[in-house]
N, C-alpha and C positions, 0 to 999 in steps of 0.2 A: 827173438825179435820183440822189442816194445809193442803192444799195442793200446792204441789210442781209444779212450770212451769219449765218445761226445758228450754224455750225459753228465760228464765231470766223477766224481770222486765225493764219498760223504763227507758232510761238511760235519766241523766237530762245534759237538753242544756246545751253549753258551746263552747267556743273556742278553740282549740288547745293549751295543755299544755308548757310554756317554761318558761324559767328561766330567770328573769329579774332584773340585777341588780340594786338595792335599791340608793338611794342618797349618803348613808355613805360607800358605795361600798359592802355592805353583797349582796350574792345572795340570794333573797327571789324566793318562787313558787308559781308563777301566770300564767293565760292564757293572752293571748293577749291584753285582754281585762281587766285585772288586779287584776280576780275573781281565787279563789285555786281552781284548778281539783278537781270535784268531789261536788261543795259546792255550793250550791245557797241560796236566804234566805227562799226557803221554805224546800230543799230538802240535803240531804247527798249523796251522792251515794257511795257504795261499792260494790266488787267484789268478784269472786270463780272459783276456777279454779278446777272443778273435773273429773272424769272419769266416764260418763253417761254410756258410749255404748261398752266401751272394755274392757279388760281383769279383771282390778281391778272395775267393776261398784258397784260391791257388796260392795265397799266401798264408790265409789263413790256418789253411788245415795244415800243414807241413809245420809251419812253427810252434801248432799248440800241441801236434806229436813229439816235436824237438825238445819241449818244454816238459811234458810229461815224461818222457822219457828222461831225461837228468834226474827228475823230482827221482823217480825208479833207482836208477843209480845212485843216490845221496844216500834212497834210507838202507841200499843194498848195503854200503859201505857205512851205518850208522846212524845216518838222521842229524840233527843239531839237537845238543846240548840233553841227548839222552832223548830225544823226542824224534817221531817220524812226520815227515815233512809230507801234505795231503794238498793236492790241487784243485779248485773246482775249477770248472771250463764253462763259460757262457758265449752262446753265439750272437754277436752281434748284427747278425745279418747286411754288417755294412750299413747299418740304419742309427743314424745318430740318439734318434730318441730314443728307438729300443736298446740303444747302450747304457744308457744313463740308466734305464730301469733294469739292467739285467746285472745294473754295479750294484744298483739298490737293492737285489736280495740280497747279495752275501756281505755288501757294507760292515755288517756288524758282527761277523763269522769269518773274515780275515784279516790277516797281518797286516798283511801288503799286496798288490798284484803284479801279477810279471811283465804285463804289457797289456796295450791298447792295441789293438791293430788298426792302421789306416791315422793320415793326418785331421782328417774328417774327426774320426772318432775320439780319438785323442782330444780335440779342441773343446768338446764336448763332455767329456766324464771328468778330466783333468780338473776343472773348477770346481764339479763334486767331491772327488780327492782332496780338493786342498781343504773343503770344510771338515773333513774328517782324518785330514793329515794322512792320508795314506799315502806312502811311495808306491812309485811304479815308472818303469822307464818306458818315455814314449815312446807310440806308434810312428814316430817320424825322425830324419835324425838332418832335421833344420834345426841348423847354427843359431837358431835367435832362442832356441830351447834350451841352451847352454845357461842363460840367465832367468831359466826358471827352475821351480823346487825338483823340475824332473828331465836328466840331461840326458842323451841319447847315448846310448850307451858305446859308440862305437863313432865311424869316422863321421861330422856330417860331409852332407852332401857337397856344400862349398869345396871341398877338399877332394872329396873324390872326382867330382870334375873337371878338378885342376892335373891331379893326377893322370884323367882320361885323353885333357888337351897336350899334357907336358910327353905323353906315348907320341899320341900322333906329329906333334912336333920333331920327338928323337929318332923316331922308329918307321915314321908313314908320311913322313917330310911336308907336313900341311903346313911351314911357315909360309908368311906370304899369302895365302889361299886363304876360298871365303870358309868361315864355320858357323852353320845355322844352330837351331835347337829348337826342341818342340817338348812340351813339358805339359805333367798336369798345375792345375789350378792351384797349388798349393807353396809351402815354404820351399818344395824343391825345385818350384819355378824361379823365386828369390833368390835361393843359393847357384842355382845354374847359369841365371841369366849372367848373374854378377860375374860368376865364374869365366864368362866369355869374353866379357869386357877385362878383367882383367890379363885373360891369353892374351888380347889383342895389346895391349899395355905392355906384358911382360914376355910375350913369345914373336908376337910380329903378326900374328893370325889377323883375317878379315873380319871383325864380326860382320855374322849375314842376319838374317831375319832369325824373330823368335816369336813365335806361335804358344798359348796354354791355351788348352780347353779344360773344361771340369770330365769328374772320373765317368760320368752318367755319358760322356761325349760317346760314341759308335760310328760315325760317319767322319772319315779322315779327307774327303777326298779333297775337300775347299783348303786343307788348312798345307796340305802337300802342294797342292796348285799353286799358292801362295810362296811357301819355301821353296818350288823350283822355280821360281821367277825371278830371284837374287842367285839361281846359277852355283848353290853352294858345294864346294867341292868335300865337306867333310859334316857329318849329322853329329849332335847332342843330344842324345834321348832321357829327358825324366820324369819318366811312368810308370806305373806296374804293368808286371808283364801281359795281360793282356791285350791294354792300350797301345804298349811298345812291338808287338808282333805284329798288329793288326796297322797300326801307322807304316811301321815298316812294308811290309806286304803291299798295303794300298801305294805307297812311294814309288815301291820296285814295278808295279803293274803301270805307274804312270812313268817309267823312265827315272824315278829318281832313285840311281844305283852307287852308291857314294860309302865309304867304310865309317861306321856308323857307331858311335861310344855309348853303350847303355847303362843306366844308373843302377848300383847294385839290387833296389829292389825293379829293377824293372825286366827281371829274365827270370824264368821257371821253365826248366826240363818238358815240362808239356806239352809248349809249343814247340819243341822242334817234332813229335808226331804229325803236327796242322800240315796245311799245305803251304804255310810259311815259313816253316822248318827250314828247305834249303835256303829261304832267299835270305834267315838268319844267319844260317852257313855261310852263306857265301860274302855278306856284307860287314858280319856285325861282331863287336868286341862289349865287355863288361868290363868297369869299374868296379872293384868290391874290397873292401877290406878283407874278407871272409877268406878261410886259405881252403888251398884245391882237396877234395874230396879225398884223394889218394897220399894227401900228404901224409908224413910223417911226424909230425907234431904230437906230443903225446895227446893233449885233448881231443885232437880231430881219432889218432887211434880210438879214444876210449868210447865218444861216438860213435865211431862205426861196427865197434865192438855189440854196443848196445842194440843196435839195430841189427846187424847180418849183411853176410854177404849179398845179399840180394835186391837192398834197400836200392831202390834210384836215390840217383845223387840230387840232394836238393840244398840250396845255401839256405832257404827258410828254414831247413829241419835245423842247422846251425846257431840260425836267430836263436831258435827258441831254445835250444841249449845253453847258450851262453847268457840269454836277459834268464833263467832258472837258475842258472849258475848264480850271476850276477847278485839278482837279490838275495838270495840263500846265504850267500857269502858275506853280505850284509847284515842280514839277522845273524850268523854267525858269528860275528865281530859283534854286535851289539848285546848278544849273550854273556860274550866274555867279558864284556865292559859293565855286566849286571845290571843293563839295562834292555831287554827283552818285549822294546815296545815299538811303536809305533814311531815315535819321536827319538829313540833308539835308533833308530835305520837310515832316520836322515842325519844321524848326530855323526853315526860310523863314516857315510857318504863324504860328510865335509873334508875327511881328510884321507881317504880310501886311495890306495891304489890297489888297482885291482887286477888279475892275469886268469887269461882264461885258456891258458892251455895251448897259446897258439894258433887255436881257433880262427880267433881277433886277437888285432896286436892288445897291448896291455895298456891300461890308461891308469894316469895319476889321477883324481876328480878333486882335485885339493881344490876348494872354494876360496878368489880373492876377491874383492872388491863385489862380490854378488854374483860372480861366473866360474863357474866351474870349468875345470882343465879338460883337456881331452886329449883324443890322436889326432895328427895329419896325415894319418897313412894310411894307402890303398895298395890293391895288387892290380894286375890289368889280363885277363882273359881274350883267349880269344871259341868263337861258338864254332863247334866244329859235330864231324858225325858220331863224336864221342862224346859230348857235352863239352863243358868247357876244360879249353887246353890253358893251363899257366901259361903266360908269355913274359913276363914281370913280376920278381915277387915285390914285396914289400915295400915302397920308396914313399919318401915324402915331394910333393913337384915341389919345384926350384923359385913359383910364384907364391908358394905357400904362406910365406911372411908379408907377400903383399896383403892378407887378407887382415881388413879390419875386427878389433874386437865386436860380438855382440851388440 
């Protein structure tokens, strides 16, 4: 079984990273010394930016094990390009400022990073990145991120909520009926709300009320008062999982018992020990692209390979599998393109398609007019005393093409 250091992984020597203009006057990235951040001839180094110790760690810890754990697997089978691939881990404590400085050590001692965890954070290191050109796929997988240098690496959210309404429609016959939604403060409020307006456009749904609080929010009770006063016959959840168990619970204590669509990050195995557990049982379904634990997909095998039989099921551990996979596979294309840099990774990206195993479906990222491609495809779970049961694999919804470019 992997195991996870918090402390991260040695970072490989190197100079201070800067930009040194070339003979023919292009700015190439090298240190001082004339070597790319992050690359030496025996070593790669890579990064992770999660949230160990605060609020979101339930996502955090699980994906930067997922993440580590691939890195393991890579150099088991090789490394890139003759070199073993090394991760350092920083915990962001879910603290925007302390992200920005905990990018600022290793800024000049990586490649690239594997992720930001949380929308928060993201919005925050991301325009550090971009003065040092580092890839890294966001902490978030809002659609408006598509038309920037860093696209989510899998479905956004717009999509999977289309997914979550196009189930209850076929499956849980909520035409016609009201559907509220309750969200954090962030882009997956944007892509949810949208989301709803469109079911009601293209499936005949009621939109009902829609509530975001920010992630610091703890006290659910005004905002469910609120949503059962519009009577909604069917909930939209998108928040992490903590906010998503604790909204729900506070719902079910008020009466408000309705089958209930959660956003792929907003469920972790955790809660169903709480004593919200059953009331997850008994109400609530996920949206996820991420395929079920037990599948048969060769990547999800070689996952679970890597961990053991014993691992809890967690779709985070998946995240970080596949954004490790992701970049790796990246620099690995941009090796063989003999370009082994920085500006290398996003050169690969522009025209990358990329498969992870089945994991997550497969996405083309071919870059046109400034937006990068993606998936529309989700699976739909349902929460039961086994974790999550498949009920849906893989589909695109049928309003999917309603959705506007970026």
């Amino acid at each position: 079984m992997t195991t996870f250091r918090k402390t991260g992984v040695l970072i490989a020597a190197g100079a201070a990273a800067s930009l040194v203009t070339a003979c023919g006057g292009a700015a190439i990235e090298t240190g001082s010394n004339g070597e790319v951040p992050g690359v030496t001839d025996d070593t790669i180094t890579i990064g992770i930016l999660p949230d160990l110790t605060g609020p979101v760690a339930a996502i955090g810890e699980p994906l930067a094990r997922g993440a580590q754990a691939y890195v393991d697997h890579l150099n088991e089978n090789g490394g890139i390009d003759g070199r073993q691939v090394e991760l350092v881990v920083k915990d962001t404590q879910f603290n925007p400022q302390r992200a920005v400085q905990e990018y600022r050590k290793i800024e000049d001692d990586v490649l690239g990073i594997v992720t930001t965890v949380g929308e928060g954070i993201t919005a925050a290191v991301v325009p550090e990145m971009d003065k040092d050109n580092v890839f890294s796929w966001p902490g978030t997988y809002s659609q408006s991120y598509l038309e920037s240098e860093h696209p989510p690496i899998s479905t956004p959210y717009i999509y999977e909520a289309l997914g979550g309404i196009d189930y209850m429609v076929s499956d849980l016959d909520a035409a016609g009926k009201t559907l509220s939604n309750f969200n954090l403060e962030s882009g997956i409020n944007e892509d949810y709300s949208r989301a709803v307006e469109i079911g009601a456009e293209v499936y005949g749904v009621e939109a009902g009320s829609s509530i975001a609080k920010p992630s610091t929010e703890t006290d659910y009770t005004g905002a469910v008062q609120t949503l059962s006063g519009g009577d909604p016959d069917f909930m939209l959840v998108g928040t992490a999982p903590a906010q998503a168990a604790s909204f729900i619970g506070t719902g079910y204590s008020q009466g408000l018992r309705v089958p209930t669509m959660i956003s792929s990050v907003g469920y972790s195995p955790t809660v169903l020990a709480t004593k919200t557990g059953s009331v997850l049982k008994e109400v609530a379904y996920v949206t996820s692209p991420w395929a079920a634990w037990n599948s048969d997909e060769q990547g999800q095998q070689e996952l679970v390979e890597a961990f053991g039989p014993d691992e809890e099921p967690d779709v985070q551990i998946q995240v970080g599998w596949v954004m490790a996979k992701g970049l790796t596979d990246l620099i690995a294309m941009a090796a063989e393109e003999g370009d082994l840099t920085r500006e290398g990774i996003k050169d690969a990206l522009s025209t990358a398609t990329l498969d992870f195993g089945g994991i997550a479906p497969s996405v083309d990222f071919t870059r046109e007019d400034g937006v990068y491609g993606t998936t529309k495809e989700t699976r739909i779970y349902k929460v039961t005393d086994n974790g999550l049961e498949l009920v849906k694999d893989l589909f695109v919804a049928e309003a999917a093409d309603e959705v506007d470019a970026p």
